[in-house]
VEXDREN-2710 file (C-alpha; in Angstrom, 1 decimal):
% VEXDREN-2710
k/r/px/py/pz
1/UNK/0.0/0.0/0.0
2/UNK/1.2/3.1/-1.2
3/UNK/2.6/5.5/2.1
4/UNK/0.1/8.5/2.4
5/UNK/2.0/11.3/4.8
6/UNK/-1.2/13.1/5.2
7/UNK/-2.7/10.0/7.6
8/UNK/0.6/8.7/9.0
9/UNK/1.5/12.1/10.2
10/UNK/-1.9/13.5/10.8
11/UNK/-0.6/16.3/13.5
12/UNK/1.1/18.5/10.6
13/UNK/-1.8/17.8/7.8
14/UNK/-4.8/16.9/9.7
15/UNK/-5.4/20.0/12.3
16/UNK/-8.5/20.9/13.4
17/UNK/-10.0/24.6/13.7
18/UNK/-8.6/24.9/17.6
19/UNK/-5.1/26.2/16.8
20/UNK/-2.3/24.4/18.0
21/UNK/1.3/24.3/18.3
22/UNK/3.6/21.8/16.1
23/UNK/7.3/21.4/15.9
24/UNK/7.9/20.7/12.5
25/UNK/10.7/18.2/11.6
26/UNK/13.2/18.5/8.4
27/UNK/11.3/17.8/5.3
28/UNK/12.6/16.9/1.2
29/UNK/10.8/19.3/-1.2
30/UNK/10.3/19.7/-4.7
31/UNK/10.3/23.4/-4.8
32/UNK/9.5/26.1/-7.6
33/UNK/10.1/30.1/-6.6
34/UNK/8.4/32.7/-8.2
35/UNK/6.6/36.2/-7.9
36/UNK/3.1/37.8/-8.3
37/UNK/-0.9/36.9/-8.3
38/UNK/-1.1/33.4/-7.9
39/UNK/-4.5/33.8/-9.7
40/UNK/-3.7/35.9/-12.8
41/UNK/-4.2/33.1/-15.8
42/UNK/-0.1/32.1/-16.8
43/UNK/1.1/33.4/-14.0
44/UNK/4.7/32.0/-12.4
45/UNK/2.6/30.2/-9.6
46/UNK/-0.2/28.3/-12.2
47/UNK/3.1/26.9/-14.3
48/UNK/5.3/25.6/-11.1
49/UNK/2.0/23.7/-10.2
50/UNK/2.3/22.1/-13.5
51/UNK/6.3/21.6/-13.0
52/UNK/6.4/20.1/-9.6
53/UNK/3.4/17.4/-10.5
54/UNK/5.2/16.5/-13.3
55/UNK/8.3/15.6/-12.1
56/UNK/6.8/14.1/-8.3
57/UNK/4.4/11.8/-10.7
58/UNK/8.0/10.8/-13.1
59/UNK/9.1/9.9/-8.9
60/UNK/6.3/7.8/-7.6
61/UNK/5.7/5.9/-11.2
62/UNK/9.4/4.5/-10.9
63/UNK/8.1/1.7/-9.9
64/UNK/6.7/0.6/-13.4
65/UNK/10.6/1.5/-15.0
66/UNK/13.9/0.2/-15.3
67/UNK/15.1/2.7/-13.2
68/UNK/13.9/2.7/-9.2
69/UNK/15.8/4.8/-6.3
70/UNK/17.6/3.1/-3.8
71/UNK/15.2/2.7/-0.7
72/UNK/12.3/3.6/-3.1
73/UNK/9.0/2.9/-1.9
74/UNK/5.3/3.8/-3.2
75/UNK/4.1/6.6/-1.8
76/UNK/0.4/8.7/-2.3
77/UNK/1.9/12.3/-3.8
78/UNK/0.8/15.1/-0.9
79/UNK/-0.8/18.2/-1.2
80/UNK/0.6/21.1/-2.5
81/UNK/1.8/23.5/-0.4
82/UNK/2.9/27.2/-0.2
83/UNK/5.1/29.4/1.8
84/UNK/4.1/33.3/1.2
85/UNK/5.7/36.8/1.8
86/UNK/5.6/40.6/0.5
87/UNK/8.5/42.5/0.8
88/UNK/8.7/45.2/3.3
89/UNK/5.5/43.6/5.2
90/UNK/5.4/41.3/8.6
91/UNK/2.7/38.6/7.4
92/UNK/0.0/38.7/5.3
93/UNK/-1.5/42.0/2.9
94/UNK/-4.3/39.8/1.0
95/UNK/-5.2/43.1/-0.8
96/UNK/-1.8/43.0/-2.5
97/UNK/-1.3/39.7/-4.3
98/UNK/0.6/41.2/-6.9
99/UNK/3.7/41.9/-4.4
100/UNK/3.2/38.2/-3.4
101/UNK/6.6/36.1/-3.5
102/UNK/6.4/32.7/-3.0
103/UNK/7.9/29.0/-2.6
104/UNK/5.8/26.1/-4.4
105/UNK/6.4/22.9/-3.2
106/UNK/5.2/19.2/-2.9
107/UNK/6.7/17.0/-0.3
108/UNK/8.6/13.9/-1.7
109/UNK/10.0/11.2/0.7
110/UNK/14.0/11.2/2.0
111/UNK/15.1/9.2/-0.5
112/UNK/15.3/11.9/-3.0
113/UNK/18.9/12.6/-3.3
114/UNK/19.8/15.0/-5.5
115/UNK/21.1/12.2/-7.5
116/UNK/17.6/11.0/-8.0
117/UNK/16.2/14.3/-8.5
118/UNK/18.6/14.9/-11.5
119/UNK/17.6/11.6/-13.1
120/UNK/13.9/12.2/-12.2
121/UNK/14.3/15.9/-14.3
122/UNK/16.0/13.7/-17.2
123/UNK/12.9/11.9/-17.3
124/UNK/10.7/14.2/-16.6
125/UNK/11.8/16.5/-19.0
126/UNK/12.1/13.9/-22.2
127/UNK/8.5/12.3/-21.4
128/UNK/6.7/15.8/-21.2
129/UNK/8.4/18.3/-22.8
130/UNK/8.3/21.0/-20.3
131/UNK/11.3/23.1/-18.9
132/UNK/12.0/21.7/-15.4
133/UNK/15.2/23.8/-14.9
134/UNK/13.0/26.5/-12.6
135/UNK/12.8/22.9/-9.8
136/UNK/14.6/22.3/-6.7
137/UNK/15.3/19.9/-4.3
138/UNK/15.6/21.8/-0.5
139/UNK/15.1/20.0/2.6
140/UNK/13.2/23.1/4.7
141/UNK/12.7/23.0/8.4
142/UNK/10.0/25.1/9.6
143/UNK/10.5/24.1/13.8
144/UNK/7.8/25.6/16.2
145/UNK/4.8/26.7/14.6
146/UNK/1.1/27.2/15.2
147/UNK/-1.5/25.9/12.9
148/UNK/-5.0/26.1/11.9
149/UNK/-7.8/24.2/9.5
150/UNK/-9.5/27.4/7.2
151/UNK/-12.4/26.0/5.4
152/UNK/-13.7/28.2/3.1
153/UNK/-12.6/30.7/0.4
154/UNK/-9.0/31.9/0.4
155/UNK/-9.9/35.6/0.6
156/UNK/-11.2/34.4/4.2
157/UNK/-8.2/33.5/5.6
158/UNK/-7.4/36.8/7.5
159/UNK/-10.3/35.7/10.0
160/UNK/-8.7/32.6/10.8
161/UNK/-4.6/34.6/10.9
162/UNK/-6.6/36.5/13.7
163/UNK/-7.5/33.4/15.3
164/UNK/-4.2/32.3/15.6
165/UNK/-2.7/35.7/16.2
166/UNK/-5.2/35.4/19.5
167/UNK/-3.6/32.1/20.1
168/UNK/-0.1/33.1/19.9
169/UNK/-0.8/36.2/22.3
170/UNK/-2.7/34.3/24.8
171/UNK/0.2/31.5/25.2
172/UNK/2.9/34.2/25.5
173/UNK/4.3/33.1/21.9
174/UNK/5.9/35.2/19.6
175/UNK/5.2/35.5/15.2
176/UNK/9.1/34.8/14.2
177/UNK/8.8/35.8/10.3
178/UNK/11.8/35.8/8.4
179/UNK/14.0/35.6/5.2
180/UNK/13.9/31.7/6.2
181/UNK/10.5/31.6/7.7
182/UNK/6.7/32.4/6.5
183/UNK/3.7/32.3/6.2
184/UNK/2.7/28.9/5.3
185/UNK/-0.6/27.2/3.8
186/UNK/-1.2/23.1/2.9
187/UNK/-3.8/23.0/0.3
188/UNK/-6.4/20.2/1.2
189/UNK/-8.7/20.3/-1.1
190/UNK/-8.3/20.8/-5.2
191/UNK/-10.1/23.9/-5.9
192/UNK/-11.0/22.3/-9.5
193/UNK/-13.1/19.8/-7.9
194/UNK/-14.2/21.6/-4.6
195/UNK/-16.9/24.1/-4.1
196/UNK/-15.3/27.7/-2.7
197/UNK/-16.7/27.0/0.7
198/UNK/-15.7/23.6/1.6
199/UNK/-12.1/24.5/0.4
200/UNK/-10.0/22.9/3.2
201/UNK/-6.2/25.0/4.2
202/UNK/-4.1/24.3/6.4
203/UNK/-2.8/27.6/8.0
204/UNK/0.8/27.6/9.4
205/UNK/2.6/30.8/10.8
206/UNK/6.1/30.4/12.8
207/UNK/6.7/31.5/16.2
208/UNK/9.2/31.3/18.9
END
């Protein structure tokens, strides 16, 4: 059975709407960086969607090849995920999406050395004829955090940052933004397929 991180690690994926705190361990991501509205048709955050499916698909469907990655096991790709900024602000302006930075990622297991991650772009890159050159491999670690489920549109999400802003206050917490640490959001549900208000986000903001 293929290993599905969102149910054997249901503490960082599976939160309810009570924030609590996590300590996030080192992780391996496939990671895109880019700039601007993530909603704008074309726009850098629509195409490293595309990229970083691709090549964690040409990862899990080893199996079926020749080719298979030393410790390789089957594994249920995870959501996507995103770590946003704006330079010059602490957290979150929603009215400003076009001064939105980002990270792009999907989670892929330890055994992705970089060696496997530069055969996986070979492949990748022969089969679909995209340009994977804007992919990385980073291992991030995030450390203490509170999180949060937002269900619901994304331009509803400042409620819920309150909610945890209330929560970090009340247990003498502090937000700890920086050039290495953001805001951070797990996307649930597939917005395609899911009706705007039973959109599902995991909400993730680090403090210290």
């Amino acid at each position: 059975m293929a290993y599905d991180f969102k149910k054997e690690q249901r503490t960082l994926y599976r939160p309810g709407e009570q924030p609590l705190v996590v300590d996030v361990p080192a992780m391996t991501f496939l990671t895109v960086w880019g700039h601007g509205d993530p909603n704008q048709p074309g726009s850098e955050y629509q195409q490293s969607i595309q990229l970083l499916y691709g090549l964690a698909y040409t990862i899990k469907m080893s199996k079926k090849g020749p080719v298979q990655p030393a410790g390789y096991f089957d594994f249920v790709v995870p959501p996507l995920e995103g770590f946003w900024w704006q330079e010059g602000i602490n957290g979150m302006d929603y009215e400003q999406k076009e001064k939105l930075a980002f990270i792009s990622c999907l989670r892929v297991p330890d055994y992705v050395t970089p060696a496997v991650f530069d055969w996986a772009v070979k492949e990748a890159t022969a089969k679909k004829e995209l340009d994977f050159s804007r992919v990385n491999l980073q291992v991030l670690t995030e450390g203490k955090c509170v999180q949060v489920l937002h269900r619901g549109p994304f331009d509803d999400e400042p409620a819920t940052v309150s909610k945890l802003q209330q929560f970090i206050e009340q247990n003498n917490l502090q937000l700890d933004y920086s050039d290495q640490r953001h805001h951070h959001e797990i996307y649930l549900s597939d917005p395609r397929r899911t009706k705007v208000e039973n959109l599902k986000t995991v909400i993730r903001l680090p403090v210290s």
